[in-house]
N, C-alpha and C positions, 0 to 999 in steps of 0.2 A: 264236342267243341269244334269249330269252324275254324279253322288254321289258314293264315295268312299265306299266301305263295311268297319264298323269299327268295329273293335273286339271286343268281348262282354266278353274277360280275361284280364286279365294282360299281358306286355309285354312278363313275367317271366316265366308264366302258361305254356308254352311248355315245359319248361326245364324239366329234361335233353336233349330230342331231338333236340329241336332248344333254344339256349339260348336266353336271351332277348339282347341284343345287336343285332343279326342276325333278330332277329322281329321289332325291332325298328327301323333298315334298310332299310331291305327287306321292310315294309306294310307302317312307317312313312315317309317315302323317294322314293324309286324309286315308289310303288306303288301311291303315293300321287304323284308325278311326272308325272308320265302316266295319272292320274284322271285330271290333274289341265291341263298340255298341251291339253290333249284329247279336253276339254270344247271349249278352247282356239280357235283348230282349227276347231271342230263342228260349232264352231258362224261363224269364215272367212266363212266357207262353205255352210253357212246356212243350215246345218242339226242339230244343236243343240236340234231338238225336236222331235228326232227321237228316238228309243227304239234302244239298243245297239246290239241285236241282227238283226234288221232289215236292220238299218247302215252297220257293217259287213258283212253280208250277199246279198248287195247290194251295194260293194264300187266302180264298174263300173260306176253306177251313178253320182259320183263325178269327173267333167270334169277334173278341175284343178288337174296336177301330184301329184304336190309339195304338195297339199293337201289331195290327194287320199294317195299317200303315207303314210303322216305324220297320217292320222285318222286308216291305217291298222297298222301302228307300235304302236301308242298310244290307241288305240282302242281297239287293241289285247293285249297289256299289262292294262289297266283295266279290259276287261272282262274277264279275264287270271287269272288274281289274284285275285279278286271277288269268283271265282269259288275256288282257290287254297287258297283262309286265310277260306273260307264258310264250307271248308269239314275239316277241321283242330281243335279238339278241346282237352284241360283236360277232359273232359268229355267225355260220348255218347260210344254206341256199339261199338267194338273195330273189330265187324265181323259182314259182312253183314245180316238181317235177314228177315223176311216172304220173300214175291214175288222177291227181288232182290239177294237175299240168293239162291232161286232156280235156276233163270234165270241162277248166274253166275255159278253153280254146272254145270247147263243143258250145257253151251255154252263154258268153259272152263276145267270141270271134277270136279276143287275143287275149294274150294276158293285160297288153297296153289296153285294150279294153275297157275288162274288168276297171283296171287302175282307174279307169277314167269315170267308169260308172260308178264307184265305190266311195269316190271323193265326190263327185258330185254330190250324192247322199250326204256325206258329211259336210260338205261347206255350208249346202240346203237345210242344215239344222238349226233351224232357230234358235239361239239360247243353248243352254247343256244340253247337252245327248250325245250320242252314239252312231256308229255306222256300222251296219252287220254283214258279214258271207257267211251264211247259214246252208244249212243239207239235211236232206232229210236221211228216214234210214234203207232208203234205195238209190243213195250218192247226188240225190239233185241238188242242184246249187240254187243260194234267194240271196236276192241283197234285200235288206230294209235299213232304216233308222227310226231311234225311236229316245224322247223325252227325257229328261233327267237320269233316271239309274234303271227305267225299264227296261228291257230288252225282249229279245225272241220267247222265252220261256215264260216269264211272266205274264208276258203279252197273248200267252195260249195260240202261238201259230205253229207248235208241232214241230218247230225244227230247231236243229242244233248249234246253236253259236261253234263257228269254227276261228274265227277272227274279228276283231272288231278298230275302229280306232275312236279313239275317247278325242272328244271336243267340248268339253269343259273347259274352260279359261283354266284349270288349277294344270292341265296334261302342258301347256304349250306358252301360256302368255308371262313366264319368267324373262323367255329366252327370246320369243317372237312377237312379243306385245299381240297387237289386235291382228295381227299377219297368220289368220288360221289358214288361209291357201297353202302359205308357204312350207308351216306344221306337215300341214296333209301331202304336201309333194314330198317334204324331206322326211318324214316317215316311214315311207319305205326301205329305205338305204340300210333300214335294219330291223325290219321286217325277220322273222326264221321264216323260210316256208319248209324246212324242214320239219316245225313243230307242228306247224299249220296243218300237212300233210298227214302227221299221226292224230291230231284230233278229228282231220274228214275222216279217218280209218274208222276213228273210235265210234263217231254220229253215225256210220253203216253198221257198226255189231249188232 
C-alpha cells in the first residue's frame, strides 16, 4: 500500500507563503486523491507491492492502457507531492549547505543561480507541470520540467528527483491567483535544504 507523506506542521506553518487553506487542498485533497486512487489501481494491476519508484519507472510493464495510464497520472501525482510537501518546511536551512552547496556552486555558478534557472523552468511550463533538480548516482546535478504528473523517473532519464516545485493552479492560485512568478519567488522562503541535501545523499547510494 502507498502511504501518503503527512506533514509533520500544521496546516498554517507555511504562512505567509502558502496559507493554510492552499495546504489543506493542495496535501488533504488532491494529494490524498492521487494516494487513495493510486492504491486503487496498483491492486486492479496487481502491482500494489511494488516500491513507487520501480512502478514508474517501469510502467510499460503494465499491459492494460486504462491502467498503465491511470497508475502514471496517479503515480506521478503521489510521488510528486511526496517529494514536493518532503522539501517544504517552517523550519530547516533556508540554503543549500556542505556537499550539495558546492555541487550546486560548481554546476550552476551560485545558488542565486540555480534559483534563477530552476524558476525559469517552472514559469516556462505551459499548463500543469513541474520543475526538477535531479542527480544522478555520481552527485551530478539536472534541472528539467516536465507535463502534468510526469516527472524524471517516469520520464526514463535515470535520475533522481531531489526537489521539485509544482505549478499546478491547485499548489498556488488560492493565495496568488494567476501570479505563478510571484508563487515561484515566494517558495523558497521555505524551501528545507536540509532535507533536500539528505535526498542528494540518498540519489548517490
Amino acid at each position: 500500500m502507498f502511504e501518503q507523506y503527512q506533514l509533520p506542521y500544521e496546516s498554517n506553518a507555511l504562512e505567509p507563503v502558502l496559507d493554510a487553506l492552499t495546504v489543506e487542498t493542495h496535501h488533504g485533497k488532491h494529494h490524498a486523491t492521487y494516494t487513495a486512487t493510486l492504491n486503487t489501481l496498483a491492486e486492479k494491476a496487481g502491482v500494489a507491492d511494488k516500491d513507487i519508484v520501480e512502478l514508474l519507472a517501469n510502467l510499460d510493464d503494465i499491459s492494460d492502457e486504462t491502467l498503465r495510464t491511470g497508475i502514471r497520472n496517479n503515480g506521478g501525482g503521489f510521488y510528486n507531492h511526496n517529494l514536493y510537501f518532503s522539501t517544504l518546511s517552517p523550519d530547516g536551512s533556508r540554503e543549500p549547505v556542505g556537499e550539495l552547496k558546492a555541487k550546486i556552486e560548481e554546476t550552476f555558478g551560485s545558488f542565486e543561480k540555480f534559483k534563477e534557472e530552476i524558476s525559469a523552468l517552472a514559469l516556462g511550463q505551459f499548463g500543469s507541470g513541474w520543475a526538477w533538480l535531479s542527480a544522478d548516482k555520481d552527485g551530478n546535478l539536472y534541472l528539467s520540467k516536465s507535463a502534468n504528473q510526469d516527472n524524471p523517473i517516469s520520464l526514463k532519464t535515470g535520475h533522481t528527483p531531489i526537489f521539485t516545485i509544482d505549478v499546478w493552479e491547485h499548489a498556488y492560485y488560492l493565495k496568488y491567483k494567476n501570479l505563478r512568478a510571484k508563487y515561484v519567488e515566494e517558495l523558497f522562503q521555505i524551501v528545507d535544504w536540509d532535507a533536500v541535501g539528505k535526498k542528494y545523499e540518498a540519489a548517490k547510494a
